[in-house]
C-alpha positions in Angstrom: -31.4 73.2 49.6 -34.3 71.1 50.9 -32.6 68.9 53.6 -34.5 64.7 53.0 -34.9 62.2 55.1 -36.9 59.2 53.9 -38.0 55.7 56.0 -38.2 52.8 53.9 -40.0 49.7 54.2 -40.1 46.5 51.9 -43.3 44.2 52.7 -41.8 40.7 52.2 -44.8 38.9 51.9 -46.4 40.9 48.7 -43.0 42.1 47.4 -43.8 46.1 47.4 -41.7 48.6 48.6 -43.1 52.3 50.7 -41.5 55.2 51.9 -41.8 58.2 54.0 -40.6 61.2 53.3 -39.6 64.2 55.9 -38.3 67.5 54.3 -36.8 70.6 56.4 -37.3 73.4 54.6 -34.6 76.5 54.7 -37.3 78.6 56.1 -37.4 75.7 59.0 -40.9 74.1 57.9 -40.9 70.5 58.5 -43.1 68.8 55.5 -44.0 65.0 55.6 -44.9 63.2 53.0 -47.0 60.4 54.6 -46.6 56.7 53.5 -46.5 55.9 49.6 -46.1 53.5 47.7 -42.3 53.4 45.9 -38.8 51.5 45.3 -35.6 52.6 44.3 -35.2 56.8 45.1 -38.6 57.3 44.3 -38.7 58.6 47.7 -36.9 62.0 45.6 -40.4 62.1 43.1 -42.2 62.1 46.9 -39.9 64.7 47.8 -40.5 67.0 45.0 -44.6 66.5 45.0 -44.5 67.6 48.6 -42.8 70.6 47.8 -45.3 71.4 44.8 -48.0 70.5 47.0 -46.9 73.2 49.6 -46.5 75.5 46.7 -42.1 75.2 45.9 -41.5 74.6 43.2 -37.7 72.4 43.5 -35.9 69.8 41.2 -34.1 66.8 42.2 -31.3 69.1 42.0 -32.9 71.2 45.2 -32.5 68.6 47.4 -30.0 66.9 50.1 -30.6 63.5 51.1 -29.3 63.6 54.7 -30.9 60.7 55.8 -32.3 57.5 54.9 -33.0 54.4 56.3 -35.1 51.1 56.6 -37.0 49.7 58.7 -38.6 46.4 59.8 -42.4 47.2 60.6 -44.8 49.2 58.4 -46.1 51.0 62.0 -42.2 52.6 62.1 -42.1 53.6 58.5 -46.0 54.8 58.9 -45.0 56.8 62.0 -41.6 58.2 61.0 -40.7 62.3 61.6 -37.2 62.1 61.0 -34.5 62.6 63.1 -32.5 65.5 64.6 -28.9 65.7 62.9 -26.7 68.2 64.3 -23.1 69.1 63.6 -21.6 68.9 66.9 -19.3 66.6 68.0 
């Protein structure tokens, strides 16, 4: 499984919607996506592209949205890495 987390931002004034999309790969490769244009889960089209781009091929199916959240300013989706998640307690 490809583990997601995607940065949204909805510009107010124009009415469009972007994401960002950070993927950790099970071989531990961190892939970004860089800001695009998208509403909805879009961000999972994104996902998959960047994959194919890095030569994987992976379905919707692949991955495992672990993140996802949005923001205020277009710098903080523009500039988002992800974050760390860890299962300790």
């Amino acid at each position: 499984m490809y583990k997601v987390q995607v940065c949204k931002w909805h510009d107010s004034v124009n009415g469009n919607t972007y994401h960002n999309v950070v993927i950790i790969c099970p071989d531990g490769r961190f892939l970004t996506s860089g800001f695009k244009y998208g509403y909805g889960t879009a961000y999972k089209e994104t996902a998959i592209d960047t994959l194919k781009e890095n030569g994987i091929e992976a379905t919707d199916k692949d991955l495992d949205i672990v993140y996802e959240t949005e923001v205020r300013s277009e710098k903080a989706c523009r500039d988002f890495r992800g974050v760390l998640i860890t299962d300790e307690v």
